[in-house]
N, C-alpha and C positions, 0 to 999 in steps of 0.2 A: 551535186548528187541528185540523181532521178528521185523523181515520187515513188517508185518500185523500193529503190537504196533505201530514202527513208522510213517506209513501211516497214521494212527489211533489218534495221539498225534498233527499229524500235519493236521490234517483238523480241527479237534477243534481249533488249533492256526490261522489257517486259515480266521477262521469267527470270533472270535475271532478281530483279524485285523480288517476284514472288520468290526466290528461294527465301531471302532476306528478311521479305517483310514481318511487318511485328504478330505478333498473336491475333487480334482483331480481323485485319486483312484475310489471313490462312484459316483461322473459325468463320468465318465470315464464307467461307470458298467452300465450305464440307459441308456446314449448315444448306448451306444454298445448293447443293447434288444432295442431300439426305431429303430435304424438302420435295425434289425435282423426281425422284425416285419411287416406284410403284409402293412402298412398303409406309408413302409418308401418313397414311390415314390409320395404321394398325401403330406407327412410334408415335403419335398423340393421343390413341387410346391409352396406351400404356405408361406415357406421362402421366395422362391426366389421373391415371390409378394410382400409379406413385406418389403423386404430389395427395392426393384423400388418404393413402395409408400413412403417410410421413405425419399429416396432421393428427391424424386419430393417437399414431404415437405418440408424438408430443403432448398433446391435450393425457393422456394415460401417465406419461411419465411427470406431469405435472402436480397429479392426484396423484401418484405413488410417492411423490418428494414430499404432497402435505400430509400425504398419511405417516410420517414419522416422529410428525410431533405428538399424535395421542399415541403413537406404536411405545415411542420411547418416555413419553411420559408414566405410561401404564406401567413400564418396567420399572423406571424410579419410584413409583407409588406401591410395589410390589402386586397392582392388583390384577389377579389372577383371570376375573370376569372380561374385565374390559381389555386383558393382552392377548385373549382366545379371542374376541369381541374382532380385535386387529388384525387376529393373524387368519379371519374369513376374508375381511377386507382386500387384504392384502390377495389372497389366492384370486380372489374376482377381478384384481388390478391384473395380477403377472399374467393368469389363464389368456387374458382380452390380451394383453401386449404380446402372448406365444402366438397366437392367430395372427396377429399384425404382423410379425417379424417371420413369419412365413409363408405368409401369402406375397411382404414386400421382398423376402430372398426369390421368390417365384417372380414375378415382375422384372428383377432384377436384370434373371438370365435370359429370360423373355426379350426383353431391350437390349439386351447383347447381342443375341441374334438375330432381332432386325436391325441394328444398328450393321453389321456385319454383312446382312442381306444388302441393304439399301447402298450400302459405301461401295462395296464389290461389284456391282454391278452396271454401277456409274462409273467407276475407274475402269472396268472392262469394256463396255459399252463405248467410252470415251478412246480406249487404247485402239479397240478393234474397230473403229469406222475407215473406212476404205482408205487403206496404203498409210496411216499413221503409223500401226505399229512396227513396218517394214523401214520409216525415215527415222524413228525415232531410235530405232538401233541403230542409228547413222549417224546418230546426232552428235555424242562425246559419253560424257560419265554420265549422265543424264538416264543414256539407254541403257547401261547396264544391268544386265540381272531386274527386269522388270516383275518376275514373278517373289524376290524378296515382296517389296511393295507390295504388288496386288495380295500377294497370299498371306504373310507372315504381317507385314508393316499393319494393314489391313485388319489382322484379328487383333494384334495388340493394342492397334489404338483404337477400336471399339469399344472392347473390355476393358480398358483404364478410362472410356471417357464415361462407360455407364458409372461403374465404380467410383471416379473421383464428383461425378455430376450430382450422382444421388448424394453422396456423402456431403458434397458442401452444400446442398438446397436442405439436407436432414439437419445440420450444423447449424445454419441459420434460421432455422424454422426455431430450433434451440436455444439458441441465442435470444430469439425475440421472445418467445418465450418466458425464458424463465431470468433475463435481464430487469428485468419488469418483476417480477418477484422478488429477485436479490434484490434490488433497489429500497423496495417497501421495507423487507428485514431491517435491512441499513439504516431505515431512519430512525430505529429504536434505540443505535448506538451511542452512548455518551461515555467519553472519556475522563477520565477524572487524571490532571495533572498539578499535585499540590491542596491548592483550595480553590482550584480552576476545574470547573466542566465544559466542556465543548461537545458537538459530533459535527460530523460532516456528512454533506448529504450524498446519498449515495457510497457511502465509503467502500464496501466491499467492489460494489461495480468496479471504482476506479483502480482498487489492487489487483482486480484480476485482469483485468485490461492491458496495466501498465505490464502486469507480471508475462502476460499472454504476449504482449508487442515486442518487448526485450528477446524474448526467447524464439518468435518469426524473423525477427531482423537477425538475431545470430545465424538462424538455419539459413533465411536466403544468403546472405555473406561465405555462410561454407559449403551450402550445397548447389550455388549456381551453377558451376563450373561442370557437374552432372547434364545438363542438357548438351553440349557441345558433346563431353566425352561418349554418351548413350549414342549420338549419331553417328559417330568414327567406330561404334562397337559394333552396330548395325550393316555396314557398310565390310565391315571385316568379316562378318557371321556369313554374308549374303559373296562376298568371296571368296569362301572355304566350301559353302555349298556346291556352289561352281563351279571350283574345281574337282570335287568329288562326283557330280553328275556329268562329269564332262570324262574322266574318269570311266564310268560304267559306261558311257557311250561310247567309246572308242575302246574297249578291255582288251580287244581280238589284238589291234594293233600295236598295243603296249604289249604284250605277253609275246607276239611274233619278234619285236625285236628287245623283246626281253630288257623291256623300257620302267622296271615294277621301281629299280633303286631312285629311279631320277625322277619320277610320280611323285613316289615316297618322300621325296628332298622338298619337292614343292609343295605336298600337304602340308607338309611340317613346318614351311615357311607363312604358310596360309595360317594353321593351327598357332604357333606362335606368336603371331600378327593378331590372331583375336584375343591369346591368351594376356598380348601387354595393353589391348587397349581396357579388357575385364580387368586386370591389376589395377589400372587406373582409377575403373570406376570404385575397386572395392575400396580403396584408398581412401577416396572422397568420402564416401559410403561410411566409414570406419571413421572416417571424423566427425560428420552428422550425426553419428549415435551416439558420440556425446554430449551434445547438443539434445534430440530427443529423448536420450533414457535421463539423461541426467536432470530434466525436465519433467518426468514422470515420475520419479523419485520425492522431488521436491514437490509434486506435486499433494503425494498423498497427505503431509502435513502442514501446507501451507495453507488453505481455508480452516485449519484449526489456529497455526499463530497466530491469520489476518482477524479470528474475533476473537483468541483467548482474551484482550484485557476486559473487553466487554463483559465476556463470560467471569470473570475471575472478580471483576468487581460489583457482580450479583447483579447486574440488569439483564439476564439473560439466562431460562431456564435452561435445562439437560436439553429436552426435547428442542427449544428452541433453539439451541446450537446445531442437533443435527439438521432441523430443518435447513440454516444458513447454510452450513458446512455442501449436505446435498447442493441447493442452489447452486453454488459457488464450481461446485464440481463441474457440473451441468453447463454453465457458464463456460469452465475451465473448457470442458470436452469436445467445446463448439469454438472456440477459441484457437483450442490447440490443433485445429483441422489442418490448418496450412502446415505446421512442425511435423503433424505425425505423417503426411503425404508430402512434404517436397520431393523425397527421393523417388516417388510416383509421379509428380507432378514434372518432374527433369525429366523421365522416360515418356511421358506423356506428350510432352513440348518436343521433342528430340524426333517422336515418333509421326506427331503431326506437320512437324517439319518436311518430312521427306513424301508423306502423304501428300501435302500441298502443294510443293514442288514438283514432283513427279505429273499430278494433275495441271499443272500448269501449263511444264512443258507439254502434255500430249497434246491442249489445245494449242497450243501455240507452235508446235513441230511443223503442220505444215508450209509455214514462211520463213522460216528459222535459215535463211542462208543468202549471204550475199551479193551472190551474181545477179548480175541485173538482168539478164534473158533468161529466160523459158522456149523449151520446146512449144510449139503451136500443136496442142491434139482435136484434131475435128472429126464428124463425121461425114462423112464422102457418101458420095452413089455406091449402088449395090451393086454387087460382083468384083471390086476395085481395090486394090491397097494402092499406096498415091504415099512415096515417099519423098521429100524434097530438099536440097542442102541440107542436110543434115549434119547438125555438129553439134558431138555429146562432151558436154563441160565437166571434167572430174580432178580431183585432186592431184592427179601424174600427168592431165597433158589433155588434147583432146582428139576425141576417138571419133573419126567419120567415113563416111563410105564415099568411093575414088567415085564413083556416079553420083553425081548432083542431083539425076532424076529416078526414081525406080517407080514401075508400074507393075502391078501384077494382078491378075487376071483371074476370076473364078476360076478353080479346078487344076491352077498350074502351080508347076511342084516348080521352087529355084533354093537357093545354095549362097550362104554370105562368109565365105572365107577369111580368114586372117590368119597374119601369124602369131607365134605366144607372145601374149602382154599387149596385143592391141584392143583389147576390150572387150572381147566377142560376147563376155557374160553382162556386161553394160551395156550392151547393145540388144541384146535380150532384153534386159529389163526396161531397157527405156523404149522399146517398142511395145513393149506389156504394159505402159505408163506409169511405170513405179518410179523411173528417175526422168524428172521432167527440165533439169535444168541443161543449157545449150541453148543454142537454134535449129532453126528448121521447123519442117512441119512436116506433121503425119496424118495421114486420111484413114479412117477406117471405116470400114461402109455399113451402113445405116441399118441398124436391125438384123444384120449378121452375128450370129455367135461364134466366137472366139474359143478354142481348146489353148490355155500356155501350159509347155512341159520344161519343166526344166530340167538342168543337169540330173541333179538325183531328184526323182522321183517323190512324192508326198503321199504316204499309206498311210492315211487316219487310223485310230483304233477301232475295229469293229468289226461286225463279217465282211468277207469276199464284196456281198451284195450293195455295201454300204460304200466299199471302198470304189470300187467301179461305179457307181451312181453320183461321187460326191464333185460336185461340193450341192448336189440335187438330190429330192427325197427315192427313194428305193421305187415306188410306188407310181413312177412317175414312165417308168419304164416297163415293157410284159417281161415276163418270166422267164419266156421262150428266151429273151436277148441275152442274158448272162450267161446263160452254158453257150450261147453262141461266141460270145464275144471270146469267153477263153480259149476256145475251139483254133478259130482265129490265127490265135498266135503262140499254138502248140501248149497251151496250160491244161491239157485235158487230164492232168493230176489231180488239179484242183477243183474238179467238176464236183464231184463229193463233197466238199469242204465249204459251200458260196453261204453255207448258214452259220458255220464256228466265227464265235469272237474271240481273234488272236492280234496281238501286236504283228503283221506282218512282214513289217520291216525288219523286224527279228527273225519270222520264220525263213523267208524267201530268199533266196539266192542273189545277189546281184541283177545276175541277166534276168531272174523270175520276175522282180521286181520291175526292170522295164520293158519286159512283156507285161506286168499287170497296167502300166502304164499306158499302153498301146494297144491294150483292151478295154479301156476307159474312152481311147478314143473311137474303138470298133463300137461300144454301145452307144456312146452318145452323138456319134454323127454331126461334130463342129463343123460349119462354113468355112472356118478357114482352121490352120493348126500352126501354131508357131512353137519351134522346136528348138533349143538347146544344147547341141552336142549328145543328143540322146543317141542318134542312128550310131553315133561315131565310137557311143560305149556298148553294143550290144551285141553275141555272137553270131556268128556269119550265119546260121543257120536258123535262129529269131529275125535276123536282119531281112531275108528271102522271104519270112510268110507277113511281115511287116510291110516290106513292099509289094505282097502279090495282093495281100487285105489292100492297102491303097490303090493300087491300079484297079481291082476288080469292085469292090463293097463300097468305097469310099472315094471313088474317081471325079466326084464334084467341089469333094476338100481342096481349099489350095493348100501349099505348106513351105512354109517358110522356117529353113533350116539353119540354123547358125553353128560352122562347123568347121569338119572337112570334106575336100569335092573328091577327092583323088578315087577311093573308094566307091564312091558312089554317082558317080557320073550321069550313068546310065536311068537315074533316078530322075532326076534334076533338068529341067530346058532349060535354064540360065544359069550363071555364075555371077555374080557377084563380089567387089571384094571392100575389105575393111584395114582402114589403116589410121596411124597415131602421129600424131603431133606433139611430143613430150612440150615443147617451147611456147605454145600458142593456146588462149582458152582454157588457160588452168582456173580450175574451180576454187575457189577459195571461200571455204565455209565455214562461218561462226559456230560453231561446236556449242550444244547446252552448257550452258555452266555448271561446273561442278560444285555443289552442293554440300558436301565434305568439308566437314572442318579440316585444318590443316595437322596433317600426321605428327601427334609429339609423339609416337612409337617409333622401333625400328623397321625397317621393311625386310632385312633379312637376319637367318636364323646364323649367327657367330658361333 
């Protein structure tokens, strides 16, 4: 195996891992883009106010649990003075902890939304660096449906990670707390068994401990099985989506061939498919709650059993009980953090699962395939395309052109013909450098700008003026050129229009659309134009002012067409052609790993 191979073997193992690996490794991956991420200086301000309000509550709830003993002593003493005395106290406790408890719900959403900022922006940032997110749809299940992840995966595992963060750093702040309290209570405890006294130190601690540990070990035992299921529910949700937006993108086509019942079949295969893997969860879910409510139950009067004998054999006032009882709660409260959040804590784990993974693969997409050669792309002298043995590696065979050499020359218009299924849209892109794997080598010259058009056309949302300028700012161009350009190539409808923000690809016609295409290249004046079967989709009457704008306006363009000649001959000084070798140079590419737990649903609706 080449050093290329193994490079190649091990970034598939790579991500591979990462789907797998354990929680540390995948927190370790987010922390470190959340850190990396412009927003990392405003989510430390906002820790560090969290972590000052959590204390001030605890310290508050601390003095609220010892204001019980004179609250409730005053009531068994009946005296009237010192239970109004308590019940100031008391308002100056709860007032101070209203303000806590909403300046920290403030904070909260605060760190959700940069939390959300920061991850968003490094997953996009990461997705859209040049030609990643074009192989990574290429890649297997991996690629699919990337906007679940960025968008949805994304806000949910934001909001559960502020959610479950703040609550178990608030839990344990509790914990320490008031453990340290319960404990001192404890020591006052002495048992009377017989003519035997004993206590034990710490006693309350270790019942609620033990009580706490019994009842996490039962939840993780029934509620594991929820992280796997949440990811299979995800992956089905982000299915159904897809279908239904793919759906509204094609509607014309469905309704012409009156396609609505056999959509319908497949929603419904989609909708059913999430509906068995949500059965699943609720299932699980429905067993966990008996587990935590049956737990919350037992709770209300288990810090009374754990000190009745104490209490009952008079070493232990009224007041003194609820003080314990409080503690014990408080204790319980911080304790039972993990019970009353595992089934957050499985969607949580489930959600950053495919976060991780997903981030994984985008760094790792660009190696991610086995062939041992690469296209060679350099840059060449000016005025020059320089193409040479070229041989494109793809999954059905390999796609080359019958000339070993091709030269072409500023300003010259040629023609790369094939017939159907020899590649011609592979041979586009791999001239555009988006598929790099084969051999050969390709020149393009140095500090020359490139216009690529492809098949169908790309209209951003925006105005006229935007569309025509992009992927370059509006501004970058005079004013005068946009009514020129559409001029051009007979769009003087839309002369009116270069300021409305509309979806165009919605409004415009077909051919309108690659006349607006062909007036993107009338503004911006590329050194060279490489084309895509565009001439070969447009009416003969767009096609005439398409070629008279290139002979007359844009006569220093070269243009290289990938098509057919037959039509347009008279366009073209050379011919060129392209052809397939299904048996020779097959691409054989390790696909991302799929990530998915293994379907215990059905895949179709019985």
């Amino acid at each position: 195996m080449t050093d290329q191979s193994a490079q190649l073997a091990d970034a598939a193992t790579d991500i591979d891992e990462a789907a797998h690996a354990g929680l540390v490794p995948q927190l370790s991956m987010m922390v470190g883009a959340l850190f990396a991420s412009p927003v990392r200086n405003t989510l430390l301000a906002l820790g560090g106010g969290l972590v000052a309000v959590i204390l001030l509550t605890a310290y508050g709830q601390i003095r609220l649990n010892a204001w019980n003993q004179p609250f409730y002593d005053a009531l068994s003493r009946r005296d009237l003075t010192d239970f109004i005395v308590q019940l100031g106290v008391f308002a100056m406790i709860a007032g101070s902890l209203l303000v806590l408890n909403v300046f920290q719900t403030w904070l909260n959403q605060m760190m959700k939304l940069k939390l959300r900022e920061g991850l968003v922006l490094d997953l996009v940032g990461q997705w859209l660096m040049p030609l990643r997110a074009f192989r990574l749809a290429n890649a297997g299940p991996i690629g699919v449906n990337p906007d679940q992840r960025l968008h949805e995966d994304a806000r949910h595992l934001t909001e559960l990670s502020a959610d479950l963060g703040i609550g178990l750093f608030q839990a344990t702040i509790l914990l320490v707390s008031f453990i340290g309290v319960l404990w001192a209570l404890s020591a006052g405890f002495i048992f009377h068994i017989g003519d035997r006294s004993f206590d034990i130190p710490g006693y309350m601690v270790w019942a609620a401990l033990i009580y706490a540990g019994l009842a996490s070990l039962l939840s993780y035992w029934v509620g594991r099985p929820l992280i796997e299921r949440n990811a299979e529910r995800y992956q089905r949700e982000s299915d159904l989506r897809f279908s239904m937006m793919r759906l509204n993108e094609h509607i014309d086509a469905v309704a012409l061939f009156g396609g609505e019942s056999d959509e319908k079949r497949r929603i419904v295969i989609s909708l059913y498919s999430v509906l068995e893997a949500t059965r699943s969860i609720l299932m699980r879910v429905t067993g966990l709650t008996w587990v935590t409510a049956g737990y919350g139950w037992i709770t209300l009067v288990a810090p009374i059993l754990v000190a009745a004998p104490v209490y009952f054999a008079g070493n232990l006032s009224f007041g003194g009980l609820m003080v314990a009882v409080g503690a014990f709660n408080q204790v319980q409260n911080s304790l039972r953090w993990f019970i009353d959040n595992f089934s957050a804590i499985a969607d949580w784990r489930a959600t950053l699962l495919r976060i991780a993974s997903f981030r994984s693969a985008v760094l790792k997409t660009d190696v991610l395939h086995t062939v041992e050669s690469r296209i060679e792309f350099v840059q060449g002298e000016k005025g020059k395309v320089l193409i040479e043995d070229l041989e494109i590696a793809s999954p059905t065979g390999c796609t080359m052109l019958k000339e070993k050499k091709v030269e072409i020359k500023a300003g010259e218009r040629i023609v790369i013909v094939g017939d159907s299924g020899t590649g011609k849209t592979l041979l586009f892109r791999t001239l555009a450098g988006l598929w790099p794997w084969g051999d050969g080598r390709i020149s393009w010259p140095k500090g020359e700008s490139i216009l690529h058009m492809p098949r169908t056309p790309y209209l951003p949302p925006g105005t006229l003026r935007e569309v025509l300028a992009y992927p370059f700012a509006v501004d970058k161009y005079e004013a005068a050129e946009f009514p020129a350009a559409l001029k051009a190539v007979g769009l003087d409808g839309l002369l009116g229009k270069l300021d409305m923000h509309k979806r165009w690809d919605k409004k415009l016609s077909e051919d309108e659309q690659h006349a607006l295409a062909f007036a993107r290249v009338r503004l911006q004046k590329p050194d060279w134009l490489l084309v895509d079967e565009a001439l070969d989709s447009i009416e003969e009457a767009t096609h005439q002012r398409v070629v008279e704008m290139l002979d007359k306006e844009l006569k220093h363009t070269g243009v290289i067409h990938i098509g057919k000649a037959d039509a347009h001959d008279h366009l073209f000084s050379r011919v060129f052609h392209l052809i397939k070798d299904p048996e020779t140079h097959t691409l054989e590419r390790k696909p991302m790993p799929d990530i998915r737990p293994k379907a215990r649903f059905p895949e179709t609706v019985r």
